[in-house]
C-alpha positions in Angstrom: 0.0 0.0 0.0 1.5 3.5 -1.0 1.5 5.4 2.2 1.6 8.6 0.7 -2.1 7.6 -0.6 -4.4 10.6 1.0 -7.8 8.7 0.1 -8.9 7.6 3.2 -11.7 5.1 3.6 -13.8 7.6 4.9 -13.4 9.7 1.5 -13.7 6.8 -0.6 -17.4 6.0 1.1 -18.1 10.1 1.0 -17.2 9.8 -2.5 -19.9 7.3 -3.6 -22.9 9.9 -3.0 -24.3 11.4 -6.0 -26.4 14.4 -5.3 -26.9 15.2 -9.2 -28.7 11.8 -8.7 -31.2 12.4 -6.1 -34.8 13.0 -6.7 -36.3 16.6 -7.2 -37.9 16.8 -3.7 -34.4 15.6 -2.1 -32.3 17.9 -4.8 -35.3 21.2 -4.2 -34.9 20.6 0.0 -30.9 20.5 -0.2 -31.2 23.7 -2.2 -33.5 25.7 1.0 -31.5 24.2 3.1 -28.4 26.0 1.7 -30.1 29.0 1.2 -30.3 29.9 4.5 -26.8 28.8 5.4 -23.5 30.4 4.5 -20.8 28.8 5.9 -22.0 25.4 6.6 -23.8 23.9 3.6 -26.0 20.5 3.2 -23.2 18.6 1.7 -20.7 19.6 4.9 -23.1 18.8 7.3 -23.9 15.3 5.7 -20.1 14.8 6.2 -19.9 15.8 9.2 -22.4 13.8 10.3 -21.7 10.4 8.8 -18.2 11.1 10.6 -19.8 11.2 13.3 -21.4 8.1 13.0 -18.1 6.4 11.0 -16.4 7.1 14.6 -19.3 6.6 16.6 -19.2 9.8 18.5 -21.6 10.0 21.3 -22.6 13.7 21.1 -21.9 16.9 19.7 -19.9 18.1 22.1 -17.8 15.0 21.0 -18.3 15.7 17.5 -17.1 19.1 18.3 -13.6 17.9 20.1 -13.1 16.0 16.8 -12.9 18.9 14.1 -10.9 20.6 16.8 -8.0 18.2 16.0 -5.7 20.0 13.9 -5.3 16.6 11.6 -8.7 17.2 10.4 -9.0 20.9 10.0 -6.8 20.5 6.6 
């Protein structure tokens, strides 16, 4: 295995979601959902979230601690 590979697993199973391929009502509620939000958009927050659930983080405040780590806020 090359260890200067930068795909993780984590962005390899990111990578496999298609929003161009979601229905209208999914595509038409991602797109309020961003209007309304600046900084952190739909596709972000999906991230962040299945993180969340790919490290089986108890809360948010745990979540929180995580992106605080400066190997993730690359």
């Amino acid at each position: 295995m090359d260890k200067y590979n930068k795909k993780t697993a984590f962005k390899k199973w990111v990578s496999a979601i298609e929003f161009n391929e979601l229905s209208k009502e999914a595509q038409i509620t991602i797109k309020n959902f961003d209007y309304y939000h600046k900084k952190l958009n739909f596709e972000t927050t999906l991230k962040i979230l299945l993180h969340a659930v790919y490290e089986e983080l108890p809360s948010y405040r745990e979540i929180g601690r995580a992106f605080m780590d400066k190997r993730l806020c690359q």
